[in-house]
KENU-308881 format. One line per 4 residues: their letters; for each residue y, z, x of C-alpha. Coordinates in nm, 4 decimals. Layout:
N
A> Y,Z,X  ...;
//
This chain:
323
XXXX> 2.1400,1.1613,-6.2191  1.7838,0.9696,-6.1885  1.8111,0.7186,-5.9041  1.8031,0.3263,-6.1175;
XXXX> 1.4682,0.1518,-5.9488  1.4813,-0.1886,-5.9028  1.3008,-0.4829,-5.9964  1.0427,-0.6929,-5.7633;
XXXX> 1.3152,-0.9910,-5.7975  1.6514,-0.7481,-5.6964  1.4254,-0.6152,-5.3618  1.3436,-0.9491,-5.2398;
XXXX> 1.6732,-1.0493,-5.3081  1.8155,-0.7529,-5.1483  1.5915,-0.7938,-4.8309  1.7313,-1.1760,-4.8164;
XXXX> 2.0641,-1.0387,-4.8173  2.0038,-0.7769,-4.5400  1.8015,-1.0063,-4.2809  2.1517,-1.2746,-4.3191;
XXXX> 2.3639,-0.9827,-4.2527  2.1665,-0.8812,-3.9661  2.1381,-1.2263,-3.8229  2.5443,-1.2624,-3.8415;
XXXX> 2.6042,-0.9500,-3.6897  2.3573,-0.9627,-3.3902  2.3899,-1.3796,-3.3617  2.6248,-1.2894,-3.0496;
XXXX> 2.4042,-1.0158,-2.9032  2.1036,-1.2537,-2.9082  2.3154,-1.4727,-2.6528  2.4078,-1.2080,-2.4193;
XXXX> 2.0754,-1.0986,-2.4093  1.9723,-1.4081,-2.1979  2.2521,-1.3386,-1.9514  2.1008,-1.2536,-1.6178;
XXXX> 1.7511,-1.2339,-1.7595  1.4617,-1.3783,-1.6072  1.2208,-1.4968,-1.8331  0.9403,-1.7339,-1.6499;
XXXX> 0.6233,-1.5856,-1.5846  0.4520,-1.5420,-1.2827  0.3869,-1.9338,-1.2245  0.0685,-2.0809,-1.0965;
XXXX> -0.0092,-2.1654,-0.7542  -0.0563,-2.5772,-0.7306  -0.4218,-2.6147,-0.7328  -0.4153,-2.8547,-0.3836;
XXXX> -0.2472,-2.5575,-0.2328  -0.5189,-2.3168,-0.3847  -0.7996,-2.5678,-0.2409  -0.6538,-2.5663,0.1685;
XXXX> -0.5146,-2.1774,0.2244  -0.5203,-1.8352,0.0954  -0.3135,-1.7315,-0.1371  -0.1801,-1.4020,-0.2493;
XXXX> 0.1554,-1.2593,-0.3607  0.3146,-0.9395,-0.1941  0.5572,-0.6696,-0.3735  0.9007,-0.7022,-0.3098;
XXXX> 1.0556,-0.5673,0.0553  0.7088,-0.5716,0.1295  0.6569,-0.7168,0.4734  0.3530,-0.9422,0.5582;
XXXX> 0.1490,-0.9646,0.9027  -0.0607,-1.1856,1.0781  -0.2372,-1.2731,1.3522  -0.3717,-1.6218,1.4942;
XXXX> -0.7529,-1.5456,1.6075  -0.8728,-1.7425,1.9334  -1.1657,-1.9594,1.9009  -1.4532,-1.6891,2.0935;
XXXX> -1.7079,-1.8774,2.2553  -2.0853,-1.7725,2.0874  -2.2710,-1.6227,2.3463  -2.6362,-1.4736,2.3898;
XXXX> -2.8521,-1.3703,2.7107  -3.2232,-1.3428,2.7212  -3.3604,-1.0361,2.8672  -3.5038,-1.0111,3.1464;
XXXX> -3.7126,-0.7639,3.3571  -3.4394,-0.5924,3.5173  -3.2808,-0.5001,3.1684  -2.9400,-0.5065,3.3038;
XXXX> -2.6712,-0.5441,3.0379  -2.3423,-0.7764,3.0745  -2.0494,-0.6554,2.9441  -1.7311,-0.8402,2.8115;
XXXX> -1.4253,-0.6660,2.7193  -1.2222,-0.7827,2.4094  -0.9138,-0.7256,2.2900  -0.7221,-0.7489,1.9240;
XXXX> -0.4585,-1.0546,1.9246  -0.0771,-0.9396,1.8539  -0.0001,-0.9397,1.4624  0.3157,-1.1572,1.3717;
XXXX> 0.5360,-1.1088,1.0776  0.5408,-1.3646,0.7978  0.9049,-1.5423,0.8149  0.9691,-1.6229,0.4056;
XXXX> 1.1629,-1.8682,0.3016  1.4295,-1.8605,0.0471  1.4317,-2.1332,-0.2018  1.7195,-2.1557,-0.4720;
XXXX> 1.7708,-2.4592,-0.6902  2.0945,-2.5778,-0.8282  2.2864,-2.3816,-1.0955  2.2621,-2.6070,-1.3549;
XXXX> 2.5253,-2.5793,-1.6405  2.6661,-2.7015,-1.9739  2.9687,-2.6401,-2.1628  2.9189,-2.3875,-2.4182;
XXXX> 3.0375,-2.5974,-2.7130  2.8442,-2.8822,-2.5763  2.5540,-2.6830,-2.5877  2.5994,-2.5301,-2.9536;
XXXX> 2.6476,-2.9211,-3.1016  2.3666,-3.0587,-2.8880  2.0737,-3.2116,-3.0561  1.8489,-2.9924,-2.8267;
XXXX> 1.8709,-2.7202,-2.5640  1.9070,-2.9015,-2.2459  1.8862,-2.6222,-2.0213  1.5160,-2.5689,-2.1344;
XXXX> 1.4917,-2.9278,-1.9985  1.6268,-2.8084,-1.6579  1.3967,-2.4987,-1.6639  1.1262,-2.7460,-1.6465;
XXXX> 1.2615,-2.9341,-1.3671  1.3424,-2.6566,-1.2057  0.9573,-2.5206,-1.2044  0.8477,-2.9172,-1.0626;
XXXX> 1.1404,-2.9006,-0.7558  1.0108,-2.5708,-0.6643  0.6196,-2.6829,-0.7031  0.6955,-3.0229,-0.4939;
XXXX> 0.8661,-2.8217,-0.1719  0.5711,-2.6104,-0.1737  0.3257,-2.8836,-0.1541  0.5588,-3.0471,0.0764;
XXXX> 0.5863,-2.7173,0.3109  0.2023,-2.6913,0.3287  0.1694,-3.0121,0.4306  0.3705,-3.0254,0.6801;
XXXX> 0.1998,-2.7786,0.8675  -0.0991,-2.9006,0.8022  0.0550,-3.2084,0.9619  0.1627,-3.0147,1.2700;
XXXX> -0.1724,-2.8757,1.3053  -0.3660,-3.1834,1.3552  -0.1139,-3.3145,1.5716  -0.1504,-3.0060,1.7670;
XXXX> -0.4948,-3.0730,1.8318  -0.5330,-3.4330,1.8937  -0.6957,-3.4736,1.5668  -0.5130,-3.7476,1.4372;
XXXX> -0.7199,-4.0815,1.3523  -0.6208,-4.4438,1.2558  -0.8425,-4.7256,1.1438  -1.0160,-4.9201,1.4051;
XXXX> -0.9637,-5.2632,1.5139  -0.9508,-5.5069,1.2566  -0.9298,-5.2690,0.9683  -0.6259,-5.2229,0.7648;
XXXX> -0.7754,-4.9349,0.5234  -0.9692,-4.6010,0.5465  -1.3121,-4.7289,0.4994  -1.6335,-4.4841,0.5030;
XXXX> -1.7228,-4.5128,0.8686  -1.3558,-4.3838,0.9423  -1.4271,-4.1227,0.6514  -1.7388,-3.9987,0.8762;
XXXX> -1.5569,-3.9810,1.2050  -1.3379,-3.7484,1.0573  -1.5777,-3.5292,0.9282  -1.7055,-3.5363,1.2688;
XXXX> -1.4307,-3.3961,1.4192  -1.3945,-3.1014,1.1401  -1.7440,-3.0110,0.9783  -1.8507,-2.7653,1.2342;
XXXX> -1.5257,-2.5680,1.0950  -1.5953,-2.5733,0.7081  -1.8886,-2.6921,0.5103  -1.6967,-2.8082,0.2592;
XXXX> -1.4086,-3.0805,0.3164  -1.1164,-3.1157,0.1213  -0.9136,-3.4948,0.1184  -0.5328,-3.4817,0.0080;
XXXX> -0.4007,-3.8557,0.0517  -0.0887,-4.0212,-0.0153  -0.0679,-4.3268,-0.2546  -0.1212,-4.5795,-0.0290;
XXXX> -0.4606,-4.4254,0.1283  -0.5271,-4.3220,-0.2056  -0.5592,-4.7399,-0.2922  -0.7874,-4.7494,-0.0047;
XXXX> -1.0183,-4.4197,-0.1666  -1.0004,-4.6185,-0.5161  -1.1244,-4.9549,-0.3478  -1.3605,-4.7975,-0.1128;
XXXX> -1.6874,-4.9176,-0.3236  -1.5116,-5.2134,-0.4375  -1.4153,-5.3638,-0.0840  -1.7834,-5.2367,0.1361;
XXXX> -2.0998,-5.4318,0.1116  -2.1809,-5.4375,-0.2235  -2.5763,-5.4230,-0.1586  -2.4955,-5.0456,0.0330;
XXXX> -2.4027,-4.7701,-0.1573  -2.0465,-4.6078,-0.1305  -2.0049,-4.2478,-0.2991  -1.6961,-4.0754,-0.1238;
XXXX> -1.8502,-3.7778,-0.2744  -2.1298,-3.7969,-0.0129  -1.8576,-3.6906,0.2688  -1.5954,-3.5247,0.0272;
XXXX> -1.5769,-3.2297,-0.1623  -1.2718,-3.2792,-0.3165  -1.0455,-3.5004,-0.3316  -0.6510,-3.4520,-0.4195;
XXXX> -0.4082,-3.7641,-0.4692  -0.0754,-3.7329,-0.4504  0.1669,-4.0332,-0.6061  0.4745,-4.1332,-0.4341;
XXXX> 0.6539,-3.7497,-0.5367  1.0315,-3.6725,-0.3927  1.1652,-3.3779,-0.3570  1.5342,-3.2918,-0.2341;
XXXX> 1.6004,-3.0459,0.0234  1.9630,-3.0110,0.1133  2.0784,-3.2825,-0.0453  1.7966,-3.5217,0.1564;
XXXX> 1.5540,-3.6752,-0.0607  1.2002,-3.6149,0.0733  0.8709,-3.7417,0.0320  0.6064,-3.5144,-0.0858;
XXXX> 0.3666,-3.6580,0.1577  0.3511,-4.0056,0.3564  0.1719,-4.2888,0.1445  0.0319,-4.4294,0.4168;
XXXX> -0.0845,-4.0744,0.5298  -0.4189,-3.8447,0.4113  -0.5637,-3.5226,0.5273  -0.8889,-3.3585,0.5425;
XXXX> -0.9413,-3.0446,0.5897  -1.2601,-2.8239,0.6467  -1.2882,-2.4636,0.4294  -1.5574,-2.2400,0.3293;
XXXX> -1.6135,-2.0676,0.0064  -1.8671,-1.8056,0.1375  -1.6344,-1.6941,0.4113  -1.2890,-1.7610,0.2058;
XXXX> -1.2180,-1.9805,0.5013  -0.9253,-2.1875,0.4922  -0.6776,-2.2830,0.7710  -0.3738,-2.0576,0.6491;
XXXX> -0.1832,-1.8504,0.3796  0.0639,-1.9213,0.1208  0.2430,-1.6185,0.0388  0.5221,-1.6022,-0.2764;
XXXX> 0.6671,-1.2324,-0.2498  0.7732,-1.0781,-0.6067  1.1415,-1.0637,-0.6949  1.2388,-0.6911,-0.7886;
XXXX> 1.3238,-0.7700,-1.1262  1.6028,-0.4791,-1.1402  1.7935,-0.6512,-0.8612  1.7962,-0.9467,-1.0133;
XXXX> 1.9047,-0.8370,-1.3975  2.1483,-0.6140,-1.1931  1.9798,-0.3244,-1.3748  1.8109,0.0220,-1.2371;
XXXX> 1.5303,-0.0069,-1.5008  1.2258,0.0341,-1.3139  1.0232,-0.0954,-1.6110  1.1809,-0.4454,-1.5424;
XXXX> 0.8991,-0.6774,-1.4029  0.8511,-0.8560,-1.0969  0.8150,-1.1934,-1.0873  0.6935,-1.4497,-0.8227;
XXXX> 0.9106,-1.7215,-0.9076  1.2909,-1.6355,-1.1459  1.4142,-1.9009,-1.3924  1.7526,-1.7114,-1.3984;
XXXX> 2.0003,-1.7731,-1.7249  2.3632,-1.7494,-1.6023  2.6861,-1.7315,-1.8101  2.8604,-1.7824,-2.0637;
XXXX> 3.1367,-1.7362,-1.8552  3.1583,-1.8834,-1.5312  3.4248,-1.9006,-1.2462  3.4492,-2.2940,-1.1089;
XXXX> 3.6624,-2.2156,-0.8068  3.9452,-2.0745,-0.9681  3.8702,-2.1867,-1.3142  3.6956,-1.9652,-1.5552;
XXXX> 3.4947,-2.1844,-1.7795  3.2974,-2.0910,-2.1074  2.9420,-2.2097,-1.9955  2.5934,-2.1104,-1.9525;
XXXX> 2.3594,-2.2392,-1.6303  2.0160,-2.2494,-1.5353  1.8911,-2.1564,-1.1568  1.5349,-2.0904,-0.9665;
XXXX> 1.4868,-1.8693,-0.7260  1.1747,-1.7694,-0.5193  1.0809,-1.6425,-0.1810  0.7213,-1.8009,0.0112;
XXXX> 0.5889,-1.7551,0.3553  0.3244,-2.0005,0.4793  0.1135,-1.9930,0.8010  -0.1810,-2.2012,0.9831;
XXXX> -0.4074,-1.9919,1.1511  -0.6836,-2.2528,1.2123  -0.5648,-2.5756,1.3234  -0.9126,-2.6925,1.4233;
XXXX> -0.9796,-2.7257,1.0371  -0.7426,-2.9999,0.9908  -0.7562,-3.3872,1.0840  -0.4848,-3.6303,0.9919;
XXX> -0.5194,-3.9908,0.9103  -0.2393,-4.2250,0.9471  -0.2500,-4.6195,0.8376;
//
C-alpha cells in the first residue's frame, strides 16, 4: 500500500504538534537540569585589582608558591691594577605556599510556587548580587594589604599643617617616596579623597596649572561600597583614605599576586565527567528540594563559591594617605 504524502500545511502542522509534545514532556527535565550546575563563566578580574598585582588563575588542587625577594643593594667596583676580584655569596630566599581563601555567599532561596507565579526570576537577580559581593571582598582583601604594606614601611602620609585636603604638593611627596620603585603610579582613593582629586584644579592658584595626570598614571575611585563579611558590614575602602602605588609595565612589576584557583567542575556537579569545566568563580543552582533543619521544603537557591590567594611581595611600592 503506497505511503499517503502530506501536504506543506499537514507538516507544519504536524511539526507544531511535535515541538508542544516535546516541550510538555521534557518541561520537568529542563528544571532538573539546573540542579547542581554551575553556569557562570570564568568572571573577570576587577580592573583596579588588574592595575596593582599580578594576576593569574591556577588548576584545581594545584598548590601555589612564593617567595618575598630582599631589596639587594646595586653594587659595582672599578678595577684597579692589582685585578683582584671581590666576591659575594648569594643565596635563593625560602618559597612560601599561597594560603587561599574560601569565599561562599549565602544560599539564597525561593519557594518553588513563588517562583513559578513570579513576574520575573528573582534568583537571576541574586546571581548578580552574588557576582558584586564576591567582586567587593576582593577589592576589599587587596586593599587591605596594600594597607598593611605601607604601614609596614613608614610610608603613610597626611596633609600638612593647615591643609584639610590632598593637594598637589602632598601628591609629589608621595611620589617621592615610591617612584624609584615603578615608573608608573597608580592612585586608588576613597570618596572623600576622591572630592579632594575632583577639586584639586578648582581649589590651587588658578594662574598655575594643576593636571593630576602630570604625577598620576591612573587613577581609580572607589564610592562609599560595603561589603558583608560574617555578618559585619564593611567598607570597601576608607573615604577619607587613598593609595598610590608604583608598578612597571616593562618589568610586569607590581607589589603582589591575586590568585583565584579553578573549581573542579566534577566535584562540584557531583559528577565524574572529566569533560565538565573548571571555573574560577561557581554561581551554583541548588534545589528544588531542600532540607530547612528538619523540614523538607520544595525550593530552589542560589550560592557563590570561589577560592583566591593574595600576597604583597613589594611593600616599598605602596604609600598610604590618610585625611
Amino acid at each position: 500500500m503506497a505511503k499517503k504524502e502530506m501536504t506543506q500545511e499537514q507538516m507544519v502542522a504536524a511539526q507544531k504538534e511535535m515541538k508542544q509534545i516535546a516541550f510538555a514532556a521534557n518541561r520537568e527535565e529542563r528544571v532538573a537540569m539546573v540542579i547542581n550546575q554551575t553556569y557562570d563563566v570564568e568572571y573577570p578580574i576587577a580592573d583596579v585589582i588588574g592595575a596593582i598585582m599580578n594576576t593569574a588563575s591556577v588548576d584545581p588542587f594545584e598548590p601555589v608558591y612564593y617567595f618575598v625577594p630582599s631589596l639587594p643593594i646595586k653594587k659595582v667596583y672599578i678595577l684597579t691594577t692589582d685585578c683582584n676580584v671581590t666576591h659575594e655569596q648569594v643565596t635563593p630566599g625560602a618559597r612560601n605556599l599561597l594560603e587561599f581563601t574560601t569565599l561562599v555567599t549565602p544560599d539564597y532561596w525561593i519557594c518553588l510556587h513563588e517562583l513559578l507565579q513570579g513576574a520575573y526570576n528573582i534568583l537571576d537577580v541574586y546571581a548578580e548580587v552574588i557576582q558584586e559581593a564576591l567582586n567587593r571582598y576582593e577589592i576589599y582583601a587587596v586593599l587591605q594589604l596594600l594597607d598593611a604594606a605601607a604601614v609596614a614601611q613608614g610610608n603613610v602620609f597626611a596633609p600638612n599643617s593647615g591643609v584639610t585636603a590632598l593637594d598637589y604638593p602632598k601628591l609629589v611627596e608621595i611620589k617621592r617616596a615610591v617612584r624609584k620603585y615603578g615608573m608608573k603610579l597608580v592612585l586608588i582613593s576613597g570618596a572623600n579623597v576622591s572630592d579632594n582629586v575632583t577639586l584639586m584644579q578648582y581649589d590651587a592658584n588658578k594662574f598655575q596649572p594643576v593636571n593630576i595626570k602630570d604625577v598620576i598614571d591612573e587613577w581609580y575611585p572607589i564610592e562609599s561600597l560595603e561589603v558583608t563579611i560574617d555578618g559585619v558590614a564593611t567598607p570597601v575602602i576608607d573615604p577619607d583614605v587613598a593609595y598610590i602605588v608604583a608598578v612597571s609595565d616593562s618589568k610586569g612589576n607590581r607589589p603582589g599576586y591575586f590568585i583565584r584557583r579553578k573549581i573542579d567542575g566534577a566535584v562540584l556537579s557531583g559528577i565524574t565527567d572529566t569533560t565538565v569545566v573548571s571555573k574560577e568563580r561557581a554561581v551554583i543552582v541548588t534545589g528544588n528540594m531542600k532540607p530547612m533543619g528538619t523540614v523538607e521544603k520544595f525550593a530552589k537557591g542560589i550560592a557563590g563559591f570561589e577560592q583566591v590567594g593574595i600576597v604583597v611581595m613589594n611593600p616599598f611600592t605602596v604609600a598610604k594617605f590618610e585625611l
